[in-house]
SERO-4910 file (N, C-alpha, C, O; in steps of 0.05 Angstrom, whole numbers):
BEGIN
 pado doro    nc1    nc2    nc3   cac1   cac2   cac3    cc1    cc2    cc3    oc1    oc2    oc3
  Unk    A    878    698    236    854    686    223    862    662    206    848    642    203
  Unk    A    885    667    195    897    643    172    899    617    190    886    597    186
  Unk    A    913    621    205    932    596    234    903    592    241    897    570    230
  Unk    A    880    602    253    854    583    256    843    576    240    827    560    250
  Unk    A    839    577    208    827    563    191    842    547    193    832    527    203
  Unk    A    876    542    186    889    525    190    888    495    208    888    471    204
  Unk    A    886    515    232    882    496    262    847    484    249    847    461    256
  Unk    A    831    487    240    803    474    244    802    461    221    784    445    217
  Unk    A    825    466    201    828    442    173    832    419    185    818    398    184
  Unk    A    858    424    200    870    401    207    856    388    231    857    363    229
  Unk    A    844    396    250    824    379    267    807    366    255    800    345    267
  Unk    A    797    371    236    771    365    210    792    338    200    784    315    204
  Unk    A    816    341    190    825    323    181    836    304    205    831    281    199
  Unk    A    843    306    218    851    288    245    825    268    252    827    243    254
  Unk    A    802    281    255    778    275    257    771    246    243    770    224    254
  Unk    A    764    256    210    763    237    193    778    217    202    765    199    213
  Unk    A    807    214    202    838    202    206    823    172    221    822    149    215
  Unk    A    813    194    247    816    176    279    786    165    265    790    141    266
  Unk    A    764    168    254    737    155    247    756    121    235    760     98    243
  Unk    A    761    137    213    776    114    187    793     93    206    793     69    199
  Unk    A    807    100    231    820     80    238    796     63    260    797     39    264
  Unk    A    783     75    267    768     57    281    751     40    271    744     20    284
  Unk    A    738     46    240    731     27    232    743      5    221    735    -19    218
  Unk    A    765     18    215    791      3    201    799    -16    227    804    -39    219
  Unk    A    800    -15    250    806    -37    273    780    -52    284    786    -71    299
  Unk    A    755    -48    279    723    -60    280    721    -76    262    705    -95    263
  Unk    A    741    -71    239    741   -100    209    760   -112    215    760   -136    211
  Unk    A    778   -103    224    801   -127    230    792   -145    253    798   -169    253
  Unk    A    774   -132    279    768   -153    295    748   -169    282    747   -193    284
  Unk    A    732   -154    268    709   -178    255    724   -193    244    723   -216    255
  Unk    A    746   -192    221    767   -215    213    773   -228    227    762   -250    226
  Unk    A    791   -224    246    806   -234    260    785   -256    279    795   -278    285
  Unk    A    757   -251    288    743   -273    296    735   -301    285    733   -310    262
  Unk    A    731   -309    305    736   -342    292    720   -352    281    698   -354    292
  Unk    A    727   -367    248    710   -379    235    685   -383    232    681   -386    256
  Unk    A    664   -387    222    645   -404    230    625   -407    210    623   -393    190
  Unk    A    608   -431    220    598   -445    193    568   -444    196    554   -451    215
  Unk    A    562   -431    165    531   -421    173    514   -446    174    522   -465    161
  Unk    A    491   -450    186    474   -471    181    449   -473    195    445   -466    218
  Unk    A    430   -486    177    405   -480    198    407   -496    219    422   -516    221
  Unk    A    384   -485    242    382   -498    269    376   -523    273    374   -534    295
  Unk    A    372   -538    240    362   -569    243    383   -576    238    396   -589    254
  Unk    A    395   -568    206    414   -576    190    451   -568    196    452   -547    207
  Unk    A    471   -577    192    493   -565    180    502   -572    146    509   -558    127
  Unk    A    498   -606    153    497   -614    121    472   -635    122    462   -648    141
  Unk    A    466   -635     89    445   -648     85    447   -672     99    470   -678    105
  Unk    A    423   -695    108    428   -724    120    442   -717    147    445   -740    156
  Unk    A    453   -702    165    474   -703    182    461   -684    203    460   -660    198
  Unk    A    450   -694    230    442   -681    248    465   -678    274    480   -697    280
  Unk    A    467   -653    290    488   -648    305    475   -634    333    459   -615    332
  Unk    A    485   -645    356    466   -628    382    497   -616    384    520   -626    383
  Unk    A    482   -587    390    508   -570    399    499   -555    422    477   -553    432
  Unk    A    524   -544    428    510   -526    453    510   -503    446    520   -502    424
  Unk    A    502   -475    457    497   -447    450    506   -435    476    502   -438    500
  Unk    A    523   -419    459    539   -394    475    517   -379    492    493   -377    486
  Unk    A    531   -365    520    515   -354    539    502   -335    521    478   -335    526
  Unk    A    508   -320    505    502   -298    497    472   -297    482    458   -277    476
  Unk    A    469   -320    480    447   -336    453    413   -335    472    411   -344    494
  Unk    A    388   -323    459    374   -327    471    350   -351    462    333   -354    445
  Unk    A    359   -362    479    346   -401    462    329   -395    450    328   -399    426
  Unk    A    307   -380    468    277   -368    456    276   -362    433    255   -366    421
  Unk    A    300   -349    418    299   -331    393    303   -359    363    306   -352    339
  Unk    A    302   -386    371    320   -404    355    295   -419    348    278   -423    366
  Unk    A    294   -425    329    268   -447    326    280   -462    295    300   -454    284
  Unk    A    265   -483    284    272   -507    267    264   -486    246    244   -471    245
  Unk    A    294   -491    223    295   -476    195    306   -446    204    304   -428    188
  Unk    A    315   -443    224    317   -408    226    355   -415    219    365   -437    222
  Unk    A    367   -397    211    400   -397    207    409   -384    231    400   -365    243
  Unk    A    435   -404    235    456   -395    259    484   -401    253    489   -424    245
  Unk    A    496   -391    254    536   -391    255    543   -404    280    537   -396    303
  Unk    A    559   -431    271    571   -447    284    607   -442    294    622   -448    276
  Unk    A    617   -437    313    639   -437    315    653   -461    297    638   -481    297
  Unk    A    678   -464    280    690   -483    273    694   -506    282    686   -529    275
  Unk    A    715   -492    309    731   -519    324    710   -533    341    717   -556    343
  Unk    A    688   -528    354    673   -533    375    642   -545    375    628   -559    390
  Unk    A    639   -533    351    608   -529    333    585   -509    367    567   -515    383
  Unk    A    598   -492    364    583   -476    396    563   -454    381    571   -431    379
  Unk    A    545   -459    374    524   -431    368    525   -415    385    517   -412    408
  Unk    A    546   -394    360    548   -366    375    525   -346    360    521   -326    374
  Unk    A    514   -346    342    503   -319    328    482   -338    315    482   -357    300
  Unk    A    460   -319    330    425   -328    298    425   -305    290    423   -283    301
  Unk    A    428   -317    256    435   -298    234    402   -290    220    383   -306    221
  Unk    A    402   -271    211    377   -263    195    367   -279    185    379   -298    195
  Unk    A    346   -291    164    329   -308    147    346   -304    112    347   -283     99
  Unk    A    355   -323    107    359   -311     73    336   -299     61    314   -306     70
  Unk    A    336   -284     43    327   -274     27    332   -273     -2    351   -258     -8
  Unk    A    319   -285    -22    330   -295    -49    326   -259    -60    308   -243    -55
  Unk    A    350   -255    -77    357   -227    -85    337   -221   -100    326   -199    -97
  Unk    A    327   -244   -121    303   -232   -131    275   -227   -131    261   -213   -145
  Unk    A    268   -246   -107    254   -231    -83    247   -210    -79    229   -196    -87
  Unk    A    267   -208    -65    272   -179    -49    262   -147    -68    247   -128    -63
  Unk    A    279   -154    -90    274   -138   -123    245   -127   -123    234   -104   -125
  Unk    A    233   -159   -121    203   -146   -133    180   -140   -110    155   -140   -111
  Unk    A    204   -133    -87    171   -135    -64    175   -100    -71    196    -89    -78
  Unk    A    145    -85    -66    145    -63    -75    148    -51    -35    137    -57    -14
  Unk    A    169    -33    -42    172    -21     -6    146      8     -1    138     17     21
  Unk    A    140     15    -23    116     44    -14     93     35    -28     99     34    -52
  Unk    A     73     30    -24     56     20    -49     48     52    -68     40     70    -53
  Unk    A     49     58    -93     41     74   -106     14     84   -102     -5     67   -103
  Unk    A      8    109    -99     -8    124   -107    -24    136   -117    -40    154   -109
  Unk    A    -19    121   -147    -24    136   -170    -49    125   -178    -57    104   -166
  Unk    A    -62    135   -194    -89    126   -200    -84    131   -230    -66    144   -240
  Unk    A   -106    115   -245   -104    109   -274   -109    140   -288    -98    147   -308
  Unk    A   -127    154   -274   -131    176   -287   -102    201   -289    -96    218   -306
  Unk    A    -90    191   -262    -62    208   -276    -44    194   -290    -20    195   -285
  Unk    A    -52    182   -306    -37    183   -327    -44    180   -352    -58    160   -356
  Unk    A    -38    197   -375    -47    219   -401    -29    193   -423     -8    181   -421
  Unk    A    -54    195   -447    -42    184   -468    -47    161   -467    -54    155   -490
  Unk    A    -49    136   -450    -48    109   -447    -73     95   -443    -75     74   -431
  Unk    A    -97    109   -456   -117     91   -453   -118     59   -457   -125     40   -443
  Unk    A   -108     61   -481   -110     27   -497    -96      7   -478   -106    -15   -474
  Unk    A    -71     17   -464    -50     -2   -453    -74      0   -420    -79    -22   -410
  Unk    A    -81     14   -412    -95     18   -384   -114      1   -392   -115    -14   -372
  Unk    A   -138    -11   -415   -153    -27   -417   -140    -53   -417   -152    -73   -409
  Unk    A   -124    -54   -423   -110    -76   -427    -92    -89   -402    -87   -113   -397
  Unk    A    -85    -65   -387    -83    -75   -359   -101    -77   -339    -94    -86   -318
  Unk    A   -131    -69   -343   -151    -75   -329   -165   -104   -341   -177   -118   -325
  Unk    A   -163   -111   -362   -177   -136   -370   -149   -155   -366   -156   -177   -376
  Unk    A   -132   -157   -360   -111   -179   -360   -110   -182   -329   -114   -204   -320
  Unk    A   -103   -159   -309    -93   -161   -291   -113   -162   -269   -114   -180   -251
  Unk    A   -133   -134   -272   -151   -132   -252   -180   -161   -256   -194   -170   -237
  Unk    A   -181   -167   -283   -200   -186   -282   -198   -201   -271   -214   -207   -253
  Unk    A   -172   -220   -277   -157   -240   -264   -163   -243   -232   -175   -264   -224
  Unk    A   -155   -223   -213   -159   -218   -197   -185   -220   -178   -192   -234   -159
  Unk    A   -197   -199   -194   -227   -192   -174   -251   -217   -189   -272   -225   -181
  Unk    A   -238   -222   -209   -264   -243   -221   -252   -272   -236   -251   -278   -260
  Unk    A   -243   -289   -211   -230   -307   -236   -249   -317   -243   -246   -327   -266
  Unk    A   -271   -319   -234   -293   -340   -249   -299   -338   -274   -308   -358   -286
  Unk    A   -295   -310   -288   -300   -316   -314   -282   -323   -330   -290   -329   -353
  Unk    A   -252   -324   -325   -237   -338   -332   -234   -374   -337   -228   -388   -356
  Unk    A   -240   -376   -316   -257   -411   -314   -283   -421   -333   -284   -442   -345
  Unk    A   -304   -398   -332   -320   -400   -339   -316   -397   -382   -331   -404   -399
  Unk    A   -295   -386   -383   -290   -384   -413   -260   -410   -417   -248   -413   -438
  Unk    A   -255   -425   -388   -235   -435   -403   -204   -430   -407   -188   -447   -413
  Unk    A   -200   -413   -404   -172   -389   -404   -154   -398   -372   -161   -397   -349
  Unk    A   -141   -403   -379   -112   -403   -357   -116   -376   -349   -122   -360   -367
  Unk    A   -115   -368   -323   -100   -335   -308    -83   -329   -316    -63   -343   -314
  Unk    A    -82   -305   -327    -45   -296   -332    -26   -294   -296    -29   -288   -272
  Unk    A     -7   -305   -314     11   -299   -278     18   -278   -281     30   -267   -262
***
């Protein structure tokens, strides 16, 4: 009974072992591939336009003006259209589930809940009386 817990430690650990090296040789090929220089499909540097050609792999269809693509170094050969940037703080404030919650669940906060319905929701559903009194929108 000992020698098979034994034997199924060590397969367990071999396991892991052989995972760890394969990803460990999936980063060295991503290293080890060759250079390349991000840039949009119009641009590489500001003022400086470049016709290149695109690797078989590339589906032209998918490329359009302002989208980002990785340039081989030596060749300038568009091998890869890369995702859209995304400014980090952006990203931060886009809400991913919209909330649920309704004003009545939550206890204690009348004053601050009026105060977020006349700043935020007025703004909103009624700018006119905002205009109509003169007042900037709150952002």
């Amino acid at each position: 009974m000992e020698k098979r817990q034994n034997v199924l430690r060590l397969q367990a650990q071999r396991d892991e072992l052989n995972s760890r090296v394969r990803m460990l040789r999936e980063e060295l090929q991503q290293l080890n591939e060759q250079e390349s220089y991000v840039a949009e499909a119009s641009k590489i540097h500001p003022g400086e336009k470049y016709v290149v050609d695109v690797d078989e792999g590339i589906d032209v269809q998918s490329i359009s003006a302002d989208c980002r693509v990785a340039l081989r170094a030596d060749n300038y050969v568009l091998h890869k259209v890369l995702p859209n940037k995304v400014d980090p703080l952006v990203s931060l404030m886009m809400i991913e589930k919209v909330p649920d919650a309704t004003y009545e669940m939550i206890g204690g906060l009348d004053k601050q809940i009026k105060e977020i319905k006349e700043v935020i929701e007025l703004s909103v559903k009624h700018p006119e009386l905002f205009e109509a009194l003169g007042i900037a929108q709150p952002k």
